[in-house]
C-alpha positions as CSV (number, residue, x, y, z in Angstrom):
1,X,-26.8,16.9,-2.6
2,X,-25.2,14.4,-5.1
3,X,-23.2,15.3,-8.0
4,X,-22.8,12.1,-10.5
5,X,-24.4,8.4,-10.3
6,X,-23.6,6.8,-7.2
7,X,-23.0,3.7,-8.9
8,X,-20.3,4.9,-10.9
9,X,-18.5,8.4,-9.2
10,X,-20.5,11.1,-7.4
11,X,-19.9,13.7,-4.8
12,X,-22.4,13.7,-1.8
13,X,-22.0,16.5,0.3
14,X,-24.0,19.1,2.0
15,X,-23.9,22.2,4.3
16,X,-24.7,21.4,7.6
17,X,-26.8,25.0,9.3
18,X,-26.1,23.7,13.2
19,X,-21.9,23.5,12.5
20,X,-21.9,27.1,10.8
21,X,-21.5,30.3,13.0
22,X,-23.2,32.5,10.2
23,X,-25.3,32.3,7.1
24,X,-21.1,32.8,5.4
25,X,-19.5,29.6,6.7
26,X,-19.9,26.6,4.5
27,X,-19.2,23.9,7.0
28,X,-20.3,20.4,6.1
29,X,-19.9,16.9,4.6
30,X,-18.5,15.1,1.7
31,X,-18.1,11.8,0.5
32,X,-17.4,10.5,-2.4
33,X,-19.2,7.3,-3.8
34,X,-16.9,5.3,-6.5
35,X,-18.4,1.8,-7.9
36,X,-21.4,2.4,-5.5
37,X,-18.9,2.2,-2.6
38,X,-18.6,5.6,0.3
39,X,-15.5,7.0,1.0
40,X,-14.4,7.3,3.6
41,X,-17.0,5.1,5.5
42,X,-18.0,7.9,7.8
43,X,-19.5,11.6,7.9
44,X,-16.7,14.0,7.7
45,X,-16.2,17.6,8.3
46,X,-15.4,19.8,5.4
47,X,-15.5,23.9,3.9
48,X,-17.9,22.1,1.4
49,X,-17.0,24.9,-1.3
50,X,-13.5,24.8,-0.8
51,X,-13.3,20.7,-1.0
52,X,-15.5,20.8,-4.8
53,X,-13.3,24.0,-5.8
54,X,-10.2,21.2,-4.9
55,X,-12.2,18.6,-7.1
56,X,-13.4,20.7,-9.9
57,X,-9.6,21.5,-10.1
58,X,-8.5,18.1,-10.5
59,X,-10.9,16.9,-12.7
60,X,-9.9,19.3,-15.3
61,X,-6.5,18.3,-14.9
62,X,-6.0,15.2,-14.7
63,X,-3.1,13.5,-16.4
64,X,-2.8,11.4,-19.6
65,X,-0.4,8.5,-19.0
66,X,-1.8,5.3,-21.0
67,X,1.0,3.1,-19.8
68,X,-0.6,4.2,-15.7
69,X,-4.3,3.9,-17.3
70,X,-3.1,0.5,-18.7
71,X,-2.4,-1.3,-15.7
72,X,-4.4,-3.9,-13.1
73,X,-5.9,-1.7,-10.6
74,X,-4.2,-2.6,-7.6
75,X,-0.6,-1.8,-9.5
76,X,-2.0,1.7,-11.3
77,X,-2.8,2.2,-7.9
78,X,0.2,1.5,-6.3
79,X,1.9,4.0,-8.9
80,X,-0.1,7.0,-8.3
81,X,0.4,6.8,-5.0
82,X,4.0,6.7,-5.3
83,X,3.9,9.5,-8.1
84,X,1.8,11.7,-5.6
85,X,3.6,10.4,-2.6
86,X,7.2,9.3,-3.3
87,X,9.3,7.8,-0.8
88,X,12.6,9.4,-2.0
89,X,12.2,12.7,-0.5
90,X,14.2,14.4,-3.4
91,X,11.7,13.3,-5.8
92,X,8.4,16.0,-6.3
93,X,5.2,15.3,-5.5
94,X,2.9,15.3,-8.5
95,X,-0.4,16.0,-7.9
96,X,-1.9,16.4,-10.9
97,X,-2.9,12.7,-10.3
98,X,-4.6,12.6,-6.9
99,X,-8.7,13.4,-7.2
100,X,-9.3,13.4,-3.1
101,X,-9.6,16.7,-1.3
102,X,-7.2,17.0,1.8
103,X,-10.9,16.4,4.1
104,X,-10.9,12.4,2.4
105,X,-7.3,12.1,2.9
106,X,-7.0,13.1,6.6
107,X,-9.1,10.0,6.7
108,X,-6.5,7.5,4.7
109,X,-8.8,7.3,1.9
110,X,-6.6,8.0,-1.5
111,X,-8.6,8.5,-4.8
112,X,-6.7,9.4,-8.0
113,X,-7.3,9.7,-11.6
114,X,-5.5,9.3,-14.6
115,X,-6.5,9.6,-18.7
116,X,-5.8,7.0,-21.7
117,X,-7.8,5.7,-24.6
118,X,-10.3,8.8,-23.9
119,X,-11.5,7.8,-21.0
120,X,-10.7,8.4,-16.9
121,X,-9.9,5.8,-14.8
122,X,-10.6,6.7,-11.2
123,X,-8.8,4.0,-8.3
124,X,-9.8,4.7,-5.0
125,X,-8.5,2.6,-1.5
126,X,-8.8,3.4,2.3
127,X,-5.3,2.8,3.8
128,X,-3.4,2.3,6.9
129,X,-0.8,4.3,8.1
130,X,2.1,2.8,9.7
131,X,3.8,5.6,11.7
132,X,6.9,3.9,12.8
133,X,7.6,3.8,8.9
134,X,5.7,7.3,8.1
135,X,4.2,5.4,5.2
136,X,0.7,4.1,3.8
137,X,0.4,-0.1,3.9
138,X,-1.5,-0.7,1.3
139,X,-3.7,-3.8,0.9
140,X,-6.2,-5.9,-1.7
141,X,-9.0,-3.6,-1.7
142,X,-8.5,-1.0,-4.3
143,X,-11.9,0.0,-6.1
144,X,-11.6,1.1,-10.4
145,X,-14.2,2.7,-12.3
146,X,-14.1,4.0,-15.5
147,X,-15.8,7.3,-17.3
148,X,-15.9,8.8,-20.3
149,X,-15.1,12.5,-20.6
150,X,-18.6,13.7,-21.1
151,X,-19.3,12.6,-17.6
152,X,-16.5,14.1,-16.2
153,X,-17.4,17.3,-18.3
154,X,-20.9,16.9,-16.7
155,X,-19.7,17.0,-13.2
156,X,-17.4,20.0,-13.4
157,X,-20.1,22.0,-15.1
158,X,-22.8,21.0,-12.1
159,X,-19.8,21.7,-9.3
160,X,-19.4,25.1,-10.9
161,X,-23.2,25.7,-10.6
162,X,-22.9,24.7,-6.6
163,X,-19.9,27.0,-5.9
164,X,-21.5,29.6,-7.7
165,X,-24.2,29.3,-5.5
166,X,-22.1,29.1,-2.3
167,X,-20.0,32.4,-3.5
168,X,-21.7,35.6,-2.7
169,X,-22.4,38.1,-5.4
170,X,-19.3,41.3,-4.9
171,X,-21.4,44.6,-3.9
């Protein structure tokens, strides 16, 4: 299934029958395509309703911060990361900014959101992890797109129409 237009932000996923034990289990796959681009590059393993609760949830709350939504991609970037991952360990995590469920990053790619003028800009960049640093290199290729809010509206409402699907009814 695809939630959104591939070209600009969408959620591909499906359940996959052959990795489920019973009719119950929602195992399967989820990507996400940003600017027409798949993230990550390859097939991965997900609880699909548990990954587009995780998305619904951040797309409702994502942040307004016009000086963040203001800047070049590769430095708004660069600052949500930091804001969602700081270095100084005293310092919170905020995760209010960062749209990729923990399935997308296990697989280094980062995707975060932020609000200004009305509008949502998404960034979106597949890292490397240097472990001798325990830290993300980050490098040129950062991908932006922007949407307005009744796109963003329109994705939320057609997630909650698949997880309603995937919940069963309470006897």
């Amino acid at each position: 299934m695809v939630i959104g237009d591939p070209y600009k932000f969408s959620i591909i996923f499906d359940r996959v029958d052959k990795w489920n034990m019973s009719i119950n289990d929602n195992n399967g796959y989820l990507n996400l395509s940003i600017d027409s681009e798949i993230f990550p590059k390859k097939l991965i393993n997900t609880i699909v309703n548990t990954s587009l609760f995780d998305i619904k949830n951040s797309l409702n709350n994502i942040p307004v911060d016009t000086s963040i939504y203001n800047m070049n991609t590769s430095e708004a970037f660069k600052t949500l990361y930091n804001l969602v991952y700081p270095v100084e360990f005293e310092n919170d995590n905020d995760y209010r900014y960062e749209l990729s469920p923990m399935a997308l990053t296990d697989e280094n790619a980062f995707v975060f959101a932020v609000k200004g003028k009305g509008k949502v800009k998404i960034v979106v960049s597949i890292l490397e992890y240097d472990y001798e640093n325990s830290r993300h290199i980050f490098n040129d290729k950062v991908i932006e797109v922007i949407l307005e809010q009744d796109e963003i509206a329109e994705i939320v409402n057609n997630i909650d129409d698949i997880i309603n699907g995937y919940i069963e009814p309470e006897e």
